[in-house]
C-alpha positions as CSV (number, residue, x, y, z in Angstrom):
1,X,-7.8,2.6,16.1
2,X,-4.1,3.6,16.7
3,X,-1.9,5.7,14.7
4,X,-0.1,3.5,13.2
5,X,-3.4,1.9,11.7
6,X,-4.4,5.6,10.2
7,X,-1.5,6.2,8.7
8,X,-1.0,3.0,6.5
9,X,-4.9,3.5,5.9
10,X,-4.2,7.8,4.8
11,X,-0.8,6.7,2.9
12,X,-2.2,3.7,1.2
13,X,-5.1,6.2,0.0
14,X,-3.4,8.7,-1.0
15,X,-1.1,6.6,-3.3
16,X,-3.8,5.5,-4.8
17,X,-5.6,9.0,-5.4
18,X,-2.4,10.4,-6.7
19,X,-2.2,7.3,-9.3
20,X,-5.8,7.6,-9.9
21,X,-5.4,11.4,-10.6
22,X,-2.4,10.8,-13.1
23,X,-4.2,8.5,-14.9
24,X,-7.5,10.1,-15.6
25,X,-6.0,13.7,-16.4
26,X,-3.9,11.8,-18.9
27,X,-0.4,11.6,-17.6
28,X,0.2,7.8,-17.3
29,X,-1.3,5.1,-18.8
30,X,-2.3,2.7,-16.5
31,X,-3.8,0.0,-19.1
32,X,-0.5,-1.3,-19.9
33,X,1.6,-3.3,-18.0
34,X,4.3,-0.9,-16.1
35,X,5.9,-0.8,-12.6
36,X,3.1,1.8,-11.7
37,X,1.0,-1.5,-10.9
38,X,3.5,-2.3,-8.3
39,X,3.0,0.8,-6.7
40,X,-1.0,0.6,-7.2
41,X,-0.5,-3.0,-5.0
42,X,1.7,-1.8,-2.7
43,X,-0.7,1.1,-2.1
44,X,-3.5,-1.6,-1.8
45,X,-1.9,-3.6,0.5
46,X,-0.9,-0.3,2.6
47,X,-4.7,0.8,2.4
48,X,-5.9,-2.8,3.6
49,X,-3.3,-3.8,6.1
50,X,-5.0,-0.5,8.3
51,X,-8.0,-2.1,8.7
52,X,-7.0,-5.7,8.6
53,X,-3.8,-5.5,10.0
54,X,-2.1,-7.8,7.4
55,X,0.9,-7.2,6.3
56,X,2.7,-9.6,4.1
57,X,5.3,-8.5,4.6
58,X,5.3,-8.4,8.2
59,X,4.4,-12.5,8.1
60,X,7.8,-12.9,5.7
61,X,9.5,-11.2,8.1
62,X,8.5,-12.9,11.4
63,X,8.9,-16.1,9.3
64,X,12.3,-15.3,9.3
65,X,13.0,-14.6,12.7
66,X,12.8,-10.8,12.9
67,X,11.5,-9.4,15.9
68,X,8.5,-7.7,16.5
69,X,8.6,-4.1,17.3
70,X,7.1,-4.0,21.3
């Protein structure tokens, strides 16, 4: 596993604990719809794309015509 990998999966995670956290002490609501659901998915797809290496994205982009990074 590279670093790169680790740190989408430790980022992803720990957007999700810290939206986890606010919503069980009682700070945010997360049962109504709000942009916080954006940054749960976006936290998702962060956690996921370590493992999988899928990256939406990353597909948009090459689709239109970015480069790679080598």
């Amino acid at each position: 596993m590279t670093t790169d990998r680790i740190v989408r999966i430790v980022a992803g995670l720990m957007i999700m604990l810290t939206l986890a956290l606010a919503h069980f002490t009682g700070q945010m609501d997360m049962s109504k719809v709000s942009w916080l659901w954006l940054t749960a998915f976006i936290g998702l797809n962060l956690f996921q794309s370590g493992f999988t290496t899928f990256c939406p994205l990353d597909s948009i982009l090459v689709k239109l015509g970015v480069r790679r990074a080598q």
